[in-house]
DSSP file (Angstrom, degrees, kcal/mol; ACC not computed):
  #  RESIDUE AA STRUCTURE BP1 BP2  ACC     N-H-->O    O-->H-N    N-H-->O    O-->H-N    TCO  KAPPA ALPHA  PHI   PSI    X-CA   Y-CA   Z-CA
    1    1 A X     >        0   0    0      0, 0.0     4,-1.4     0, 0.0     5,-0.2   0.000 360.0 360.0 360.0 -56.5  -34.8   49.5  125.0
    2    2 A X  H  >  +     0   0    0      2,-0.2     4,-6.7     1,-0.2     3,-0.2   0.972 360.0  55.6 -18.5 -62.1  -36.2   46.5  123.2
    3    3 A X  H  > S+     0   0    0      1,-0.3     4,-5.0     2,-0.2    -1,-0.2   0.943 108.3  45.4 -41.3 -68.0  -39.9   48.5  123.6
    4    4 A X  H  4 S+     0   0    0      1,-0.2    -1,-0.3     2,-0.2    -2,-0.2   0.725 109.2  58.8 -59.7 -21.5  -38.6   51.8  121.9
    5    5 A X  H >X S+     0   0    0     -4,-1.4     4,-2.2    -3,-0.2     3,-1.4   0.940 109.3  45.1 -50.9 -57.0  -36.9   49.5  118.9
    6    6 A X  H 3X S+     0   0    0     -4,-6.7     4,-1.7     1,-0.4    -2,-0.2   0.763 110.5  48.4 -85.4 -10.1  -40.2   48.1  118.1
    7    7 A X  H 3< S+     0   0    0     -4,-5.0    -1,-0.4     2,-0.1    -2,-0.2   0.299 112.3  49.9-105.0  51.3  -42.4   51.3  118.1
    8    8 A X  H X> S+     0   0    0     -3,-1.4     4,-2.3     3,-0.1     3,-2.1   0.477 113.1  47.7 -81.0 -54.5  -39.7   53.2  115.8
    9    9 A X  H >X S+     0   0    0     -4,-2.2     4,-1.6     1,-0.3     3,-0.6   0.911 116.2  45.6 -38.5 -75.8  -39.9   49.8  113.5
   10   10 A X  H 3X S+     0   0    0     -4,-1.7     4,-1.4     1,-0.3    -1,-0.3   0.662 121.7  38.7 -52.4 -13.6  -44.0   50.3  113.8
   11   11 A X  H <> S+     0   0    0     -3,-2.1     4,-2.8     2,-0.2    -1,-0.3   0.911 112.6  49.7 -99.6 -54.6  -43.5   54.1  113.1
   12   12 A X  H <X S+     0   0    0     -4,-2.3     4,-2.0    -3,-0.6     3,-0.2   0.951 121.5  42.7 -60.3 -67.9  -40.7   53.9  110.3
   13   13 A X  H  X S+     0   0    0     -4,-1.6     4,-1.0     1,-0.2    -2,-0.2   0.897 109.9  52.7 -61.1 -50.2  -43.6   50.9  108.5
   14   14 A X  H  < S+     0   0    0     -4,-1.4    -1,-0.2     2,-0.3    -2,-0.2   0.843 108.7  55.7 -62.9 -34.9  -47.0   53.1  109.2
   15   15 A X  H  < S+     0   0    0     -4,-2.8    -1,-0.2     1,-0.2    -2,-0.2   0.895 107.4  50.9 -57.9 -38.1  -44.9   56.1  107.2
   16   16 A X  H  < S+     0   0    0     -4,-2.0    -2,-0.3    -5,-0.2    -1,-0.2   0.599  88.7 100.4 -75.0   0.5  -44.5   53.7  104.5
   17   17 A X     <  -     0   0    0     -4,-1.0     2,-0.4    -3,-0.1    -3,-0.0  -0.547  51.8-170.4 -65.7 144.2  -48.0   52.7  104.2
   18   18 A X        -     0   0    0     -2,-0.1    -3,-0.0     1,-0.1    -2,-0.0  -0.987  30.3-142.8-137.0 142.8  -50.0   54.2  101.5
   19   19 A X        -     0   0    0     -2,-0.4     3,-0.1     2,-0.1    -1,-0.1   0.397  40.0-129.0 -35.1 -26.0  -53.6   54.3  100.7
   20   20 A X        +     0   0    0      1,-0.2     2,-0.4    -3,-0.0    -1,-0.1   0.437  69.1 127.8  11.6  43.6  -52.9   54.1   96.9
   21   21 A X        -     0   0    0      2,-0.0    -1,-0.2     0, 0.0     2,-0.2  -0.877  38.8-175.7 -78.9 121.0  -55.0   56.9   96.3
   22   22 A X        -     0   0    0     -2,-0.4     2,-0.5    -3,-0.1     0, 0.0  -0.542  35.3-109.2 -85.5 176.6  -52.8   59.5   94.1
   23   23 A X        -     0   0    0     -2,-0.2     3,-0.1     3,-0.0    -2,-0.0  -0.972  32.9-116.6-108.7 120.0  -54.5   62.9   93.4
   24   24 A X        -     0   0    0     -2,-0.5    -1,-0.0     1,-0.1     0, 0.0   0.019  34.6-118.8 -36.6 130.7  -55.5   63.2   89.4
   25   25 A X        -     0   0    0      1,-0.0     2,-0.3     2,-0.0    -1,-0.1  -0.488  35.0-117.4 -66.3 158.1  -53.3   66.2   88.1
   26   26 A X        -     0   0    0     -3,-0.1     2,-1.4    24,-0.1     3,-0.1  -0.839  13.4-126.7 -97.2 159.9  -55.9   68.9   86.9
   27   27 A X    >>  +     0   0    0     -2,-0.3     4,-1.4     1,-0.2     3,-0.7  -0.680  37.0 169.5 -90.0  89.8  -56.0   70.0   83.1
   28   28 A X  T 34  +     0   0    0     -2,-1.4    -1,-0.2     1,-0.2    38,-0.1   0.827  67.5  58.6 -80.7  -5.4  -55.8   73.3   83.7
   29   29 A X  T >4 S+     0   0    0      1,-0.2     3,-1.0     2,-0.1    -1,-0.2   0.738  94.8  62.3 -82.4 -10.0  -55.3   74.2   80.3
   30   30 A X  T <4 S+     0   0    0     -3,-0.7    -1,-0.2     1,-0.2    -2,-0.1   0.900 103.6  59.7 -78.4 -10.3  -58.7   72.6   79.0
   31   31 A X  T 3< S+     0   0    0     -4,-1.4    83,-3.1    82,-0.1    -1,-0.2   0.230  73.5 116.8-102.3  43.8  -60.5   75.5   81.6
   32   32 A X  E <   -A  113   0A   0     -3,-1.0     2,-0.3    81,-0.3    81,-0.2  -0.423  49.3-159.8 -67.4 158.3  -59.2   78.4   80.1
   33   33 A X  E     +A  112   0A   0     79,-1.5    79,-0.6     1,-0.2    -2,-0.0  -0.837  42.2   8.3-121.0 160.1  -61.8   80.9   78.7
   34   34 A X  S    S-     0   0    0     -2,-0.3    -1,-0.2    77,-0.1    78,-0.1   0.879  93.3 -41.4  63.8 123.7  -61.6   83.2   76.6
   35   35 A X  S    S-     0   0    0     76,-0.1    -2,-0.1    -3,-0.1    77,-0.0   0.104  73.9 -88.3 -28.6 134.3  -59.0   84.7   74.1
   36   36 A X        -     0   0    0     75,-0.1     2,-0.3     1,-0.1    75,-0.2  -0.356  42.8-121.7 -50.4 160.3  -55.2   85.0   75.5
   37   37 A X        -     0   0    0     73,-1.3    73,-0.3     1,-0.1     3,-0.1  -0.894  18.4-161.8-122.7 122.0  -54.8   88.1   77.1
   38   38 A X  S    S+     0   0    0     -2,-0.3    55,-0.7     1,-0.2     2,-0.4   0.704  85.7  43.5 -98.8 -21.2  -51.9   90.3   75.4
   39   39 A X  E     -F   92   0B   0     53,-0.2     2,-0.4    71,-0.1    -1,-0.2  -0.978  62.4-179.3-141.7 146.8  -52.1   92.2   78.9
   40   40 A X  E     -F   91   0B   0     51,-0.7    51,-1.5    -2,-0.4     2,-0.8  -0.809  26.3-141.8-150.3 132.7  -52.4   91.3   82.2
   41   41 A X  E     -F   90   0B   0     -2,-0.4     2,-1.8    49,-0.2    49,-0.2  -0.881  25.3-146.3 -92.6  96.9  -52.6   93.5   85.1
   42   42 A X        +     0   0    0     -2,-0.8     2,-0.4    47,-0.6    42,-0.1  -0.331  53.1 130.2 -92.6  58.1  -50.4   91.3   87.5
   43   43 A X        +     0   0    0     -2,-1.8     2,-0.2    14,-0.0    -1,-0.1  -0.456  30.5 150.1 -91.7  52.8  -52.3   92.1   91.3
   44   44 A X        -     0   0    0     -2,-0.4    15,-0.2     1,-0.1     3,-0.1  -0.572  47.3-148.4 -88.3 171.0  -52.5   88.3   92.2
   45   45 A X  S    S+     0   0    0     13,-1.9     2,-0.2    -2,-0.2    14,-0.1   0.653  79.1   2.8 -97.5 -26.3  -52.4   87.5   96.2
   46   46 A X  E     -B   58   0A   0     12,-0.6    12,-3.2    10,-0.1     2,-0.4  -0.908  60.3-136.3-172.2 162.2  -50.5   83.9   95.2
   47   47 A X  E     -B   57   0A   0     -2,-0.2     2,-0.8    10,-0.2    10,-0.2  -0.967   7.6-156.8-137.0 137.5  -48.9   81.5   92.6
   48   48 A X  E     -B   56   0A   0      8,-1.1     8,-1.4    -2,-0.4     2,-0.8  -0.838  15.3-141.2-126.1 108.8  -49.0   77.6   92.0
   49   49 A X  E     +B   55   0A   0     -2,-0.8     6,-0.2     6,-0.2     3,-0.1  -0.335  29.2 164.3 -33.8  97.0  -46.6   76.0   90.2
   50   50 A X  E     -     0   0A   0      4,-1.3     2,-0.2    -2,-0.8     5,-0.2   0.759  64.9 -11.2-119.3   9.1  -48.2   73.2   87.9
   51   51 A X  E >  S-B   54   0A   0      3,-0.9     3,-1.2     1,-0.0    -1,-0.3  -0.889  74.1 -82.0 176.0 154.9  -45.1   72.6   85.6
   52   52 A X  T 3  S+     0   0    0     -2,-0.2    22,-4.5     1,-0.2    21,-2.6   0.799 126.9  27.1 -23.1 -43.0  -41.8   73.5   84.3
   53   53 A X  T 3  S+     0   0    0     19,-0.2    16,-2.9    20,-0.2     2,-0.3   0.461 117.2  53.3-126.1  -6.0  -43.1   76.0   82.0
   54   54 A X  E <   -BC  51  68A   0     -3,-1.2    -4,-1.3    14,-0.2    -3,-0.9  -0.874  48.1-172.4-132.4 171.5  -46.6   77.3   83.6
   55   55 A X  E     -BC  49  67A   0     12,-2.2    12,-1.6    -2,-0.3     2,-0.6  -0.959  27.1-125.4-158.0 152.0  -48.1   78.8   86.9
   56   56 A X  E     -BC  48  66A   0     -8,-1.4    -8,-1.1    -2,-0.3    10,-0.2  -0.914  22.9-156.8 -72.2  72.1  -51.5   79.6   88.1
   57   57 A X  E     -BC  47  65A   0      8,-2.0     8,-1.0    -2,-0.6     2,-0.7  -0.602  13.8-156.3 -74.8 127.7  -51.6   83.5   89.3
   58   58 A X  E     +BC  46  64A   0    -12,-3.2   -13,-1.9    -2,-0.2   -12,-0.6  -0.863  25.9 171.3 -96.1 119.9  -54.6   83.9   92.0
   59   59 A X  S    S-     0   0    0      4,-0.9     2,-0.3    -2,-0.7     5,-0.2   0.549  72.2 -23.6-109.0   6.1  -56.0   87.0   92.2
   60   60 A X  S    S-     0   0    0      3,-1.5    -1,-0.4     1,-0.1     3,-0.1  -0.959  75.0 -75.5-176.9-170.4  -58.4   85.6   94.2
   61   61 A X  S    S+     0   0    0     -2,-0.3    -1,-0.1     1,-0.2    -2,-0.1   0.996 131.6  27.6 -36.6 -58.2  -60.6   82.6   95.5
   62   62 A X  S    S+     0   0    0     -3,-0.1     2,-0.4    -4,-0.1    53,-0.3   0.440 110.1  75.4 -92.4   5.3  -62.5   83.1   92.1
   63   63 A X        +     0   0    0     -3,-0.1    -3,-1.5    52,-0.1    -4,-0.9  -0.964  54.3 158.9-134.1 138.6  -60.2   84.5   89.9
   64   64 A X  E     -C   58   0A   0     -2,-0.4    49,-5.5    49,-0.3     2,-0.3  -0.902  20.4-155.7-176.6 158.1  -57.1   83.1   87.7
   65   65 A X  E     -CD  57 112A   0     -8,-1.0    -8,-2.0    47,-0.3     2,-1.0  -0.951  12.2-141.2-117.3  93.5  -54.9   83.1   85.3
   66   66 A X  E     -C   56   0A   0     45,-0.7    45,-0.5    -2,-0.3     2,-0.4  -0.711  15.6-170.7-114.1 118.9  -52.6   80.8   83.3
   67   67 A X  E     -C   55   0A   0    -12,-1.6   -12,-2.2    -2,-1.0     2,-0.3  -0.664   3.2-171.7-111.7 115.7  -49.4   81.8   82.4
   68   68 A X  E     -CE  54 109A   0     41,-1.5    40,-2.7    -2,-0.4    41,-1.9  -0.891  14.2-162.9-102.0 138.3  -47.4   79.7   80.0
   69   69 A X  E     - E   0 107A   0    -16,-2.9    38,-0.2    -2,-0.3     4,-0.1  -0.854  30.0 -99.7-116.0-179.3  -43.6   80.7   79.5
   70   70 A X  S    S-     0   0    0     36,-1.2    -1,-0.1    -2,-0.3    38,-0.1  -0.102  90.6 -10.3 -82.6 139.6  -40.8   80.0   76.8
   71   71 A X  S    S-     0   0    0      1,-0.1     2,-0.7     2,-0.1    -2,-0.3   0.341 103.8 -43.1  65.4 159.1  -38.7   77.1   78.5
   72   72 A X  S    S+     0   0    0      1,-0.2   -19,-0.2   -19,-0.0    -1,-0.1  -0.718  72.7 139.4 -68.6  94.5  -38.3   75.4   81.7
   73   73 A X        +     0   0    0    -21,-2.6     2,-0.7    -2,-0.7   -20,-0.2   0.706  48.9  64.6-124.0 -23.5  -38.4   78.3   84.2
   74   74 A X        +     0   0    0    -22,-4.5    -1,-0.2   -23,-0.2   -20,-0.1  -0.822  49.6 129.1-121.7 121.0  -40.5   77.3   87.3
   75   75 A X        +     0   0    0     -2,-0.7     2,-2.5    -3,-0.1    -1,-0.2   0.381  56.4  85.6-118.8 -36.2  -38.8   74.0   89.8
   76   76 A X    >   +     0   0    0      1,-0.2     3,-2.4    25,-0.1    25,-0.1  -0.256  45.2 174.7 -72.9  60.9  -38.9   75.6   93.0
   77   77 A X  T 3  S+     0   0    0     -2,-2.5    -1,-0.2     1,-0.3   -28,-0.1   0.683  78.4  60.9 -18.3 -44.5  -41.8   75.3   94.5
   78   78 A X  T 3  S+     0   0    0     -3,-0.1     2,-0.5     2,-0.0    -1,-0.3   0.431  71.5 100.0 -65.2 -10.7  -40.2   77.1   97.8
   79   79 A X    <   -     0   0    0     -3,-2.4     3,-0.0     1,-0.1    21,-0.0  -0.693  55.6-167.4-102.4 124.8  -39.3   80.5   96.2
   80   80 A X        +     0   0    0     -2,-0.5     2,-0.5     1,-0.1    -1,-0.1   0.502  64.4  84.3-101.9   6.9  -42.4   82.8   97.5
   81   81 A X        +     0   0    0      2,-0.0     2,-0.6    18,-0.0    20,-0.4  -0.908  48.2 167.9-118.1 103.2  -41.4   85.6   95.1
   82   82 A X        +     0   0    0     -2,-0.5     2,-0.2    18,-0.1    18,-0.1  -0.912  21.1 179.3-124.5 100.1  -42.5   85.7   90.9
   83   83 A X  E     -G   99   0C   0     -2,-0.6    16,-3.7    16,-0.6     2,-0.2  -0.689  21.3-134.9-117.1-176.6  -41.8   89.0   89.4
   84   84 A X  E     -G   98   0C   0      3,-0.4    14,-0.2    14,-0.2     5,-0.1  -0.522  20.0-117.7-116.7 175.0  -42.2   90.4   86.3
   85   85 A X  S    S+     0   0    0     12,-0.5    -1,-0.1     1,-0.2     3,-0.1   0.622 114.6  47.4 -82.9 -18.3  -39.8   92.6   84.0
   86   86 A X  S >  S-     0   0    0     11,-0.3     3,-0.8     1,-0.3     2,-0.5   0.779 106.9-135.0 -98.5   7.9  -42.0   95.4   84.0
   87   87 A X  T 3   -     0   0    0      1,-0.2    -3,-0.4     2,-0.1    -1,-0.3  -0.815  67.9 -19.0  92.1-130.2  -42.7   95.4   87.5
   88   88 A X  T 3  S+     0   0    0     -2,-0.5    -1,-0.2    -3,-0.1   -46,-0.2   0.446 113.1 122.4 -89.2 -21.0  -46.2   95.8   89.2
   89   89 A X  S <  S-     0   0    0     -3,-0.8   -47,-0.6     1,-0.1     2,-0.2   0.398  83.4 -81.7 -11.3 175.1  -47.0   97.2   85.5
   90   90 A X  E     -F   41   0B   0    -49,-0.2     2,-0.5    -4,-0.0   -49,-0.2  -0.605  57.2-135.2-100.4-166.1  -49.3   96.1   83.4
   91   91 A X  E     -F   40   0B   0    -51,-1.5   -51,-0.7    -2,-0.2     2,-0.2  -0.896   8.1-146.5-159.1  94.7  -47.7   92.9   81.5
   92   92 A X  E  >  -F   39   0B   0     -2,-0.5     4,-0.8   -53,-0.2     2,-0.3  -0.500  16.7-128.2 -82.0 147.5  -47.6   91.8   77.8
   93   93 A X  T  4 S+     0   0    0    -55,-0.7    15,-0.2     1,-0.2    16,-0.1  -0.730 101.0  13.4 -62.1 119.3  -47.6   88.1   76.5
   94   94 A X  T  4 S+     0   0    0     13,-2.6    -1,-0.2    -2,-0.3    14,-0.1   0.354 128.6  56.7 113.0 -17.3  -44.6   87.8   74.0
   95   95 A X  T  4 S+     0   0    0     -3,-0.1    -2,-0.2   -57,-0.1    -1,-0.1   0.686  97.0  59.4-127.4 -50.5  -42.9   91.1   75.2
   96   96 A X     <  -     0   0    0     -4,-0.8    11,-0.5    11,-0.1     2,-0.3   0.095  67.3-143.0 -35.3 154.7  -42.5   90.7   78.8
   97   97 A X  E     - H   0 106C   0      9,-0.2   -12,-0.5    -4,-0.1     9,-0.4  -0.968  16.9-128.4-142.9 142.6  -40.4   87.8   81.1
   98   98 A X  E     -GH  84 105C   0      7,-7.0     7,-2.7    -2,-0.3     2,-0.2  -0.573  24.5-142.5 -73.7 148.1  -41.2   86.4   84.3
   99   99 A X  E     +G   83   0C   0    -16,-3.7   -16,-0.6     5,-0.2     2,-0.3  -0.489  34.9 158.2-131.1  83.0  -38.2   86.7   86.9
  100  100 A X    >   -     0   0    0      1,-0.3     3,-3.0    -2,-0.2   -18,-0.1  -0.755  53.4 -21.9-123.3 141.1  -38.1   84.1   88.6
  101  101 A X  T 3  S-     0   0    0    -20,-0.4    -1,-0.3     1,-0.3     3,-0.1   0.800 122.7 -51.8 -27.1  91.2  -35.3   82.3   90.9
  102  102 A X  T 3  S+     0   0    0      1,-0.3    -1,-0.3    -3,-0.2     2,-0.2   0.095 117.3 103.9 111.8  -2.2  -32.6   84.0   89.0
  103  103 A X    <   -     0   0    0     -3,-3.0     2,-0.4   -30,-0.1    -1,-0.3  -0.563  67.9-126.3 -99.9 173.5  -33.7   83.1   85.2
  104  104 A X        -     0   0    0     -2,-0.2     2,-0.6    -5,-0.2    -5,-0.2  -0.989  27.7-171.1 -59.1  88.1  -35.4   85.3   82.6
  105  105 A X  E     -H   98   0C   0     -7,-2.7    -7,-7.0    -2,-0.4     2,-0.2  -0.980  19.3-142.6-124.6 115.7  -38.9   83.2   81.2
  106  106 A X  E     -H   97   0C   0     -2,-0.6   -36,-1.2    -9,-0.4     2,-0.5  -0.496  24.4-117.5 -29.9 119.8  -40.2   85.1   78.3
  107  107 A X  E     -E   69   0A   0    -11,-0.5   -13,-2.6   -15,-0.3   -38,-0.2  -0.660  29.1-174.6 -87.1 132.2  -44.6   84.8   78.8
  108  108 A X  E     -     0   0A   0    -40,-2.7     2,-0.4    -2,-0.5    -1,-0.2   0.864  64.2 -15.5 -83.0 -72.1  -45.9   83.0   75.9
  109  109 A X  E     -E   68   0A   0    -41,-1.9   -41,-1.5   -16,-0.1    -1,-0.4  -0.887  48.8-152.6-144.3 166.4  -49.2   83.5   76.8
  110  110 A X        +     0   0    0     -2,-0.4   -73,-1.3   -73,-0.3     2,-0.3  -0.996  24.8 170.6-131.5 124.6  -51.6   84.5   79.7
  111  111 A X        -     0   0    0    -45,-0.5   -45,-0.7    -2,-0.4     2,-0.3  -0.818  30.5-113.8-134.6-179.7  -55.3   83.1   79.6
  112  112 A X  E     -AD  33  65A   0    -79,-0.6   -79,-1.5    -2,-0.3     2,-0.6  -0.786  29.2-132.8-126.3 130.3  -58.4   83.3   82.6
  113  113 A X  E     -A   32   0A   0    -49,-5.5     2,-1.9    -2,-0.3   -81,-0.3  -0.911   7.7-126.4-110.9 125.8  -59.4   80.3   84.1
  114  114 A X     >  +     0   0    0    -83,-3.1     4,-1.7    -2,-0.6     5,-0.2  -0.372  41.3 165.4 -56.9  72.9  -63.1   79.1   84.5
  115  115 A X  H  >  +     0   0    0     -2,-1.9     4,-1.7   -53,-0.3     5,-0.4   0.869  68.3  57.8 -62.6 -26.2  -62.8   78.5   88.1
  116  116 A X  H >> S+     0   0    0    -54,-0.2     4,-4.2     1,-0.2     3,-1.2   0.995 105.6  55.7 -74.8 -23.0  -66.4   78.3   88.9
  117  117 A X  H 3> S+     0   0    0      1,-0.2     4,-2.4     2,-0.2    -1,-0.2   0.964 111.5  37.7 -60.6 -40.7  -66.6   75.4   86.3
  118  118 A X  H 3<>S+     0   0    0     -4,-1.7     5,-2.2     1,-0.2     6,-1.5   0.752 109.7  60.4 -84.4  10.0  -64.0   73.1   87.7
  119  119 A X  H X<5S+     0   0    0     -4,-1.7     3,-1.1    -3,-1.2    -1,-0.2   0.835 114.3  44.9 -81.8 -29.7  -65.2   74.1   91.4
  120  120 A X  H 3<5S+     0   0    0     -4,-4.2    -2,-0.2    -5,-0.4    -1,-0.2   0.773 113.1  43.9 -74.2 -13.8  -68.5   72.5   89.6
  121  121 A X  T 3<5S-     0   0    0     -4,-2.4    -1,-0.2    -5,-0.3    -2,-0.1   0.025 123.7-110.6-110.0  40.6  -66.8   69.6   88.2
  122  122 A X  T < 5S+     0   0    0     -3,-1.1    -3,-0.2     2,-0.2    -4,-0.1   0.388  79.0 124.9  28.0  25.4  -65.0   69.2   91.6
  123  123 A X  S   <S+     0   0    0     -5,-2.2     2,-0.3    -6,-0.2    -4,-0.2   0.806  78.0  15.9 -36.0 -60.4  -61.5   70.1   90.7
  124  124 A X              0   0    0     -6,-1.5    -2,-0.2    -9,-0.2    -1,-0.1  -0.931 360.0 360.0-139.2 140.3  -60.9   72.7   93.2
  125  125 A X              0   0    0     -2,-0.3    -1,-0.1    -3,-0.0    -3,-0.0   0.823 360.0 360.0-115.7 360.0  -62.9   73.5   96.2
């Protein structure tokens, strides 16, 4: 009994260890390109959460999108569904709302993100 005490103890301590490596947040707003985009065709495959008030749309490996809305709209990492008011439409900045677990978020803006640059400055791989 003793035996199994000490390797839960060894198990319970080796979960608390940490490396004190964190991972650097990215700036995803400094690799935007381009003028906002007043319309958006919304065919991404996936979404990332990166804050209360923005999300990542992927429409692929090499292609994205960063969508700021009005307010605190996105906590729930877990909710696999972000739809839009106009549907599968296409999807204005400023006219539009994201609908997303159960609120209304007004899009502020939509911009394109220079993935290949931060896949060069090792950001993303």
């Amino acid at each position: 009994m003793k035996i199994y005490a000490m390797v839960a103890i060894a198990l319970l301590l080796g979960g608390c260890a940490s490396t004190g490596k964190t991972a650097k947040p990215i700036p995803w707003n400094r690799y935007t390109m381009g003028p906002q985009l007043d319309v958006y065709n919304p065919r991404f495959h996936n979404f990332q959460i990166i804050n209360p008030n923005q999300v990542v749309l992927w429409q692929s490996p090499n292609t994205a999108y960063l969508m700021t809305v009005s307010g605190n709209c996105f906590f729930d990492n877990s909710l696999p569904v972000l739809r839009f008011s106009s549907g599968w439409a296409s999807v204005q900045a400023r006219h539009d709302v994201v609908l997303y677990n159960g609120q209304r978020c007004l899009i502020n803006q939509i911009q394109q993100l220079n993935i290949r640059q931060m896949k060069t400055d090792g950001l993303l791989k």
